[in-house]
C-alpha positions as CSV (number, residue, x, y, z in Angstrom):
1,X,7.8,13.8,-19.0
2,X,9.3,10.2,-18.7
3,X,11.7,10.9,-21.5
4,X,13.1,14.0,-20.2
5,X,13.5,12.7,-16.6
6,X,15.4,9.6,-18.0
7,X,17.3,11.8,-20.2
8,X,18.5,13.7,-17.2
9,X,18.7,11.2,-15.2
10,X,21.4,9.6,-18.0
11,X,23.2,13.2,-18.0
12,X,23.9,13.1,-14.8
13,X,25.3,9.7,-14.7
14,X,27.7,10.8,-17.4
15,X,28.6,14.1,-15.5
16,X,29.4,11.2,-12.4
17,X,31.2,8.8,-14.5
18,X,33.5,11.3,-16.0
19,X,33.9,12.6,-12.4
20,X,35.3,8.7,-11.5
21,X,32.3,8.2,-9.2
22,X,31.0,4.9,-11.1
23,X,29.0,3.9,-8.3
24,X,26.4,6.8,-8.2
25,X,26.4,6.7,-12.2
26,X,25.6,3.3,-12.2
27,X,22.8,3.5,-10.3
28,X,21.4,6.5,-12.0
29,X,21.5,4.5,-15.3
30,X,19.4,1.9,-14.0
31,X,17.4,4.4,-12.8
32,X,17.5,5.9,-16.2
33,X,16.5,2.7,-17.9
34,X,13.6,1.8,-15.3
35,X,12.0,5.1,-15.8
36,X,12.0,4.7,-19.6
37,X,10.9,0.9,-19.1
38,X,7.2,2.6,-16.9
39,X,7.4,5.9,-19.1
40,X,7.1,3.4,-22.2
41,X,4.4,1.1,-20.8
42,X,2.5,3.8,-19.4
43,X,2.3,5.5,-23.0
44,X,1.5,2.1,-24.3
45,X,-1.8,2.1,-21.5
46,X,-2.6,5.0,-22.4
47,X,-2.6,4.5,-26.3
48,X,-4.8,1.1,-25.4
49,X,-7.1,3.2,-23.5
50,X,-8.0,5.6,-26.1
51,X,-8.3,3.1,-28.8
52,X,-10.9,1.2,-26.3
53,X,-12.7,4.8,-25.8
54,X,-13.0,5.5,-29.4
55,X,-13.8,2.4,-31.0
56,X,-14.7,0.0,-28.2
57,X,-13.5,-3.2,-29.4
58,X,-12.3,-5.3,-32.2
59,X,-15.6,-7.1,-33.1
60,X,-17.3,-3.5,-32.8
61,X,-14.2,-2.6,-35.6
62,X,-15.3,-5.7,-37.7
63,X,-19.0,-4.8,-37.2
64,X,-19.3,-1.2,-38.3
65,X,-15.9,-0.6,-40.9
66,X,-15.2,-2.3,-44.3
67,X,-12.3,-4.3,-44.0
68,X,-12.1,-5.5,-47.4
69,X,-9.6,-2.6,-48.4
70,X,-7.3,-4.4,-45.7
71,X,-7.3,-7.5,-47.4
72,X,-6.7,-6.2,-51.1
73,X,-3.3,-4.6,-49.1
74,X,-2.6,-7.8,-47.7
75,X,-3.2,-9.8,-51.1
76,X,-1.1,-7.0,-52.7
77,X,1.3,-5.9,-50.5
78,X,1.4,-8.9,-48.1
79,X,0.6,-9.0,-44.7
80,X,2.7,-6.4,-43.0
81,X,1.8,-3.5,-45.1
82,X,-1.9,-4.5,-44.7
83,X,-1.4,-4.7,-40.2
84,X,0.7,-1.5,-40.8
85,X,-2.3,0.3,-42.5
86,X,-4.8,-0.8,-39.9
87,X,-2.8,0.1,-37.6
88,X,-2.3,3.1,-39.4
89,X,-6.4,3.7,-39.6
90,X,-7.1,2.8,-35.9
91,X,-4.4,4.5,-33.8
92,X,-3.7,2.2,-30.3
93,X,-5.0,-0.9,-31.5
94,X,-2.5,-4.2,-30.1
95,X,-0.2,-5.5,-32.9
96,X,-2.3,-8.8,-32.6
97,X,-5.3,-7.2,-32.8
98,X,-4.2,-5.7,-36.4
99,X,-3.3,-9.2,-37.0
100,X,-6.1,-10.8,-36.5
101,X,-8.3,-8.4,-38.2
102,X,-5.8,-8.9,-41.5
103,X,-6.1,-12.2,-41.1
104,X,-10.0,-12.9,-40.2
């Protein structure tokens, strides 16, 4: 929903700038930009929430999953490919969060 009202919001302030009415098409483009900006960190909430929901924490991660395959990546692969792959296995979890589990 936030993308398609910020890309309309963006059409319209090209219809208006092609029109000569800069003004209005300004404003619509920060409009534009400040609804993606919420749309993103709403989505972002939301993806936080249901990571909480299903796994409940990081030290309930480290307590119940074997996180030794995460390390063999890291030794391996290095340590981006091994925080890409937990991020991979527990969808929502904070990019420090995967960090620290890679790194603990």
């Amino acid at each position: 929903m936030w993308t398609f009202l910020s890309v309309a919001l963006s059409a319209v302030a090209i219809v208006l700038a092609l029109a000569g009415q800069w003004l209005p098409a300004t404003a619509l483009v920060l409009a534009a930009v400040v609804v993606s900006l919420v749309g993103g960190q709403r989505a972002k909430a939301r993806r936080e929430a249901d990571f909480r929901a299903r796994f409940q924490s990081v030290e309930r991660i480290r307590e119940t999953h074997d996180l030794s395959g995460f390390r063999q990546i890291r030794d391996e692969s290095g340590e981006v490919a091994a925080v890409r792959a937990v991020r991979k296995e527990f969808p929502g979890i904070s990019l420090a969060d995967a960090v620290a589990l890679v790194r603990a």
